[in-house]
C-alpha positions in Angstrom: -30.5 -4.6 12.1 -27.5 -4.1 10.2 -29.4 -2.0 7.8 -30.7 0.9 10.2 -27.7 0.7 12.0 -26.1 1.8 9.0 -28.7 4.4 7.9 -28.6 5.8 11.2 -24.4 6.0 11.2 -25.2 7.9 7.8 -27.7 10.2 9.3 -24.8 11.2 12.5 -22.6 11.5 9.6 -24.0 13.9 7.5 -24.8 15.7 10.6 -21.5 15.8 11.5 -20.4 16.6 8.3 -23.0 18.7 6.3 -20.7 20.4 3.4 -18.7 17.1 3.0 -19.5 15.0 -0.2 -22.2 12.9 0.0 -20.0 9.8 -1.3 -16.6 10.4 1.3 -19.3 10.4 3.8 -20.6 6.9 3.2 -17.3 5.9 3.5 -16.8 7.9 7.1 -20.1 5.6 8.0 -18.5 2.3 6.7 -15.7 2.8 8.9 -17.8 3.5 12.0 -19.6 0.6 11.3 -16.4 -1.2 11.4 -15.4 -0.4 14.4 -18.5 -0.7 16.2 -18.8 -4.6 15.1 -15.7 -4.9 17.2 -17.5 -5.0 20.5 -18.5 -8.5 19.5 -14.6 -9.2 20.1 -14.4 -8.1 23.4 -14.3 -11.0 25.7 -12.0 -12.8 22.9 -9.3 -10.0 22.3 -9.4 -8.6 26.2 -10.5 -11.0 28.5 -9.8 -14.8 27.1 -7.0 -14.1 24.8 -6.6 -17.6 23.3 -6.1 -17.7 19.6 -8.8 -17.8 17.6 -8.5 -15.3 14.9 -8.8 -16.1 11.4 -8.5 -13.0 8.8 -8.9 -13.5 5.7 -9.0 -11.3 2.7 -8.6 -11.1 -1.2 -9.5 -7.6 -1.4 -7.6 -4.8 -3.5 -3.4 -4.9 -2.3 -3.5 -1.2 -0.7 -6.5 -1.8 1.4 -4.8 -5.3 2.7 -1.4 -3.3 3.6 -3.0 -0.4 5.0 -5.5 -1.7 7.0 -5.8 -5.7 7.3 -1.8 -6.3 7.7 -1.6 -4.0 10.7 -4.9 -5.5 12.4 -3.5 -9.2 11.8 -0.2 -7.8 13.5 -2.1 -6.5 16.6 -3.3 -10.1 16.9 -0.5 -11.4 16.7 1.3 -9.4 19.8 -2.1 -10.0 21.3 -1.7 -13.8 21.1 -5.1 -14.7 19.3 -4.5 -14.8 16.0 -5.1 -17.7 14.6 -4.8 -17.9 10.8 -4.3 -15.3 8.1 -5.8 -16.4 4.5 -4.9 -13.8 1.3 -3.5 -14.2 -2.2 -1.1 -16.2 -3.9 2.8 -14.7 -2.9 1.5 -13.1 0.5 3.5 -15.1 2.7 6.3 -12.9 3.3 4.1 -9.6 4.3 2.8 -12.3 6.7 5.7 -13.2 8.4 5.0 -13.1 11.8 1.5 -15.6 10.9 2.3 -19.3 12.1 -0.3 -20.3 9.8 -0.5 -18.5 6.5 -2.8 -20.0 3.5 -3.0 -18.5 -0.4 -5.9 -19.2 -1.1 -6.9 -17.0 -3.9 -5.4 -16.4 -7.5 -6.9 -13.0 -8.4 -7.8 -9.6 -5.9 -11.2 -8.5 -6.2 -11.6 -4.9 -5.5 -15.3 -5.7 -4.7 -14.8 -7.8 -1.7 -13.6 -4.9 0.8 -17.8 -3.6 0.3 -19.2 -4.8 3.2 -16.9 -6.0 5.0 -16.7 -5.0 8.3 -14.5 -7.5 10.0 -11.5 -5.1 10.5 -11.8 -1.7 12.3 -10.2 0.0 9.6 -12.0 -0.8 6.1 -12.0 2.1 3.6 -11.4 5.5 3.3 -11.7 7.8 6.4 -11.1 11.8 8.0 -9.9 9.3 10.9 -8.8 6.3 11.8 -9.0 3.4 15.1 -5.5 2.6 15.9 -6.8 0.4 19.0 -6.4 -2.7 17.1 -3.6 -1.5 14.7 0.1 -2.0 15.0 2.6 -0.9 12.7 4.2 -3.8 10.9 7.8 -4.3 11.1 8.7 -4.9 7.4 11.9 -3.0 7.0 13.5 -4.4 10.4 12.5 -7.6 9.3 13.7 -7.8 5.6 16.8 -5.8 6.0 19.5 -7.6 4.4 23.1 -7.3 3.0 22.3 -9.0 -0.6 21.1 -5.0 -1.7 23.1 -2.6 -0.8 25.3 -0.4 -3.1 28.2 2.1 -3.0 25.4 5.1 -3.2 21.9 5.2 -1.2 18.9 3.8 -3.4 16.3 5.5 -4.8 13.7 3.4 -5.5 11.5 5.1 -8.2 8.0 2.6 -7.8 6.1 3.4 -11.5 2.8 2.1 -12.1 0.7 2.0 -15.6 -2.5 0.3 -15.5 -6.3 1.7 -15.9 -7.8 3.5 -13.0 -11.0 3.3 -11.9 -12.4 2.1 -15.4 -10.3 5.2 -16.9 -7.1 5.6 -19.1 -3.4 6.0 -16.4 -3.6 8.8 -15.0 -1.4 8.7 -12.0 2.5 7.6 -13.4 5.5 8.8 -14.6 6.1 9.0 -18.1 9.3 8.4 -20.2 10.3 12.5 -20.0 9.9 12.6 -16.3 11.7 9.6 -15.7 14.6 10.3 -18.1 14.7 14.0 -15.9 14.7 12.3 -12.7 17.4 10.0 -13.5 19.6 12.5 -15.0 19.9 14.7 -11.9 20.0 11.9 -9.2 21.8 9.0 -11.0 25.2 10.7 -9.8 23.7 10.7 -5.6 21.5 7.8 -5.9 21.5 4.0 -7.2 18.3 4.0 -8.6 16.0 0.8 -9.0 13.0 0.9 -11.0 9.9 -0.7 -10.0 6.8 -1.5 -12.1 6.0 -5.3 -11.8 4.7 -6.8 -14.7 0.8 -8.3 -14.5 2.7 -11.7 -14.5 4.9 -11.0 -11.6 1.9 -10.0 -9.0 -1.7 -10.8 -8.3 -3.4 -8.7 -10.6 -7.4 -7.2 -9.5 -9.5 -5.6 -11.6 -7.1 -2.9 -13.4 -6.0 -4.0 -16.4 -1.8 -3.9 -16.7 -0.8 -1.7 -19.7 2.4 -1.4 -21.4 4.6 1.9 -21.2 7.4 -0.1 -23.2 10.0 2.0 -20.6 11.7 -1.0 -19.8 13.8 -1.1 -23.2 13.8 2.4 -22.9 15.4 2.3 -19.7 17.8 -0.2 -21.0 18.9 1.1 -24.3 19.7 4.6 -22.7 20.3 4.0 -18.8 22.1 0.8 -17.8 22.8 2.6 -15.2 19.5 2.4 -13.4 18.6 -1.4 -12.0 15.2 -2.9 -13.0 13.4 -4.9 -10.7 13.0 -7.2 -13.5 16.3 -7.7 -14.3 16.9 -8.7 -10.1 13.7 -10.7 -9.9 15.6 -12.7 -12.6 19.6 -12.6 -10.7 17.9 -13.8 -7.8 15.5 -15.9 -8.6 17.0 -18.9 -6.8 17.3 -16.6 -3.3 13.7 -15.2 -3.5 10.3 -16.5 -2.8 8.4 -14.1 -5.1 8.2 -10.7 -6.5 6.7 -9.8 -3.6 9.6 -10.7 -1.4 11.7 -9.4 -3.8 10.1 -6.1 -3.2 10.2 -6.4 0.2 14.0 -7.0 0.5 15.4 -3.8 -1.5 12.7 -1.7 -0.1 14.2 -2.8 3.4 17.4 -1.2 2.8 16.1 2.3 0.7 15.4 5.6 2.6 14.3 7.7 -0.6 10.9 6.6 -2.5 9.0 8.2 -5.5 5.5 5.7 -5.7 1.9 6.3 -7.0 -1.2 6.5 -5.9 -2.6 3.3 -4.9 -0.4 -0.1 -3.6 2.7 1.3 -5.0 2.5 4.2 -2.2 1.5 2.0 0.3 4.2 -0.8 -0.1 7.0 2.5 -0.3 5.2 4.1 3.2 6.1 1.0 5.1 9.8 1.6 5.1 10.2 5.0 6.7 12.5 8.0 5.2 10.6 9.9 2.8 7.8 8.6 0.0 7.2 11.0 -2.7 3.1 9.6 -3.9 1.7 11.3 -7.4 -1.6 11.0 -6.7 -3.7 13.2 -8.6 -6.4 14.8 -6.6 -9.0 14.8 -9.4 -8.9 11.7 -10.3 -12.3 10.0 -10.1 -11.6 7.3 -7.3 -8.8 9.3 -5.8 -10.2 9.6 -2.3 -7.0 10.0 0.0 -6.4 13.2 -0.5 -9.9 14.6 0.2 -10.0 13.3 3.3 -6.4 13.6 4.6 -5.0 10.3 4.7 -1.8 11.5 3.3 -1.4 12.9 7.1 -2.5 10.2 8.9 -2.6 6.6 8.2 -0.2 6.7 5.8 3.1 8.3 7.7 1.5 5.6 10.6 3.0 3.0 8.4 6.2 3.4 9.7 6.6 6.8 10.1 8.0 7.9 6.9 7.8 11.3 6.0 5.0 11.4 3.3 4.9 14.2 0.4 1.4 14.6 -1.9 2.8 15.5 -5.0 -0.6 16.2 -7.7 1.4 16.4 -10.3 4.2 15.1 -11.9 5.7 19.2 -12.0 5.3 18.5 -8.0 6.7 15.5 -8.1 10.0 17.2 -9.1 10.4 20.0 -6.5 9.9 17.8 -3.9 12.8 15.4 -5.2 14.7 19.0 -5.4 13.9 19.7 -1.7 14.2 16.9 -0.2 16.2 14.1 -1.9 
């Protein structure tokens, strides 16, 4: 049954869409699919309420904060979530979960196929916010411990193979050494790029960009997230919460396409993303999500820079 229900959702889909690409359009279908298993839920989520939810996921990082994290918060204010299950250091994105297990050790980008147990899935021209709440990260982790004399800028780098590929979406040692020469004087800038040992790592393979000595030889100026994970090590849980904490109390984000964006879009202001359009597995800009479910993380102005050039004039017009 599931089979032709699928090949049928196709068959509306390319009808709806007939110039769109064949591959975004399977992923239009997946996330129709999605949100017609839902009806199973009904008399649980509308009519008994009691908790019985269990969520669980191990899936790639950016598809658990964009779309699992906000469904297991709409069960939550809807009193029938049960238990939440993800990966090691999770915890604290879980807050609000009474009964939170890490279960797994490693993200496998494979297990959000066929998985149709959260309205929301995979990419998508448009999304269900019926069962999707915005998740309260930055009231929550807003602190005193990391705050400065001058706003932050938190400058969230990535370098790691994409989609079986060399990096193509990060900032490089030039760009970064221009960036923090013409906001170092407005902005206390942190930089971001957790090592493979500080996170749960998936299926992209970490590389080195040796920027960290580079950033310590010639800008002491500019805080690593390293160096804090290390100050505070007794005060924090994990990286993870770690990240949460100082992204609670920054307005101004530069990030990259992937987790990195997502994490920076659920703390409103502005979040620059360099996501580059032709990427091969780059599929948020061809179907808009940069407008949509993105700024729906908390509302934060979003700006799709394709290049690292772009990257620049937006930090010129708007930070």
């Amino acid at each position: 049954m599931q089979k032709l229900v699928l090949k049928l959702l196709y068959l509306f889909t390319r009808l709806k869409y007939p110039n769109m690409r064949s591959d975004l359009r399977y992923f239009i279908r997946d996330n129709y699919y999605c949100r017609l298993n839902q009806i199973r839920y009904f008399y649980n989520d509308y009519l008994l309420k009691k908790k019985y939810k269990v969520i669980q996921y191990h899936g790639e990082f950016d598809q658990e904060l964009r779309y699992v994290l906000p469904f297991a918060y709409w069960h939550y204010l809807n009193g029938t979530l049960d238990k939440t299950v993800s990966c090691k250091n999770t915890k604290e994105f879980y807050f609000f979960s009474q009964n939170h297990s890490e279960e797994y050790t490693h993200r496998d980008w494979q297990a959000g196929y066929n998985y149709y147990e959260v309205p929301n899935m995979t990419h998508s021209n448009s999304f269900d916010y019926s069962k999707w709440v915005k998740v309260p990260l930055k009231e929550f982790y807003k602190n005193s411990t990391f705050l400065y004399d001058k706003p932050t800028l938190v400058i969230a780098n990535k370098y790691n193979i994409e989609w079986d590929n060399p990096p193509i979406n990060y900032l490089d040692i030039p760009t970064l050494g221009t960036i923090i020469e013409t906001y170092k004087n407005k902005y206390q800038i942190i930089y971001n790029r957790p090592l493979s040992t500080q996170i749960v790592g998936d299926n992209s393979e970490t590389l080195d960009l040796h920027e960290h000595a580079w950033l310590r030889e010639n800008h002491p100026e500019v805080l690593l997230m390293d160096d804090l994970f290390t100050q505070h090590r007794a005060s924090v849980n994990s990286f993870n919460h770690l990240q949460l904490m100082v992204y609670a109390n920054c307005n101004h984000f530069i990030s990259m396409h992937g987790g990195t964006a997502a994490l920076a879009s659920y703390f409103e202001g502005v979040n620059t993303i360099l996501s580059n359009p032709n990427a091969k597995g780059g599929m948020e800009y061809h179907l808009n999500e940069y407008q949509t479910i993105f700024p729906a993380l908390s509302g934060a102005k979003i700006l799709h820079a394709k290049n690292r050039d772009e990257v620049l004039t937006y930090l010129t017009e708007n930070y």
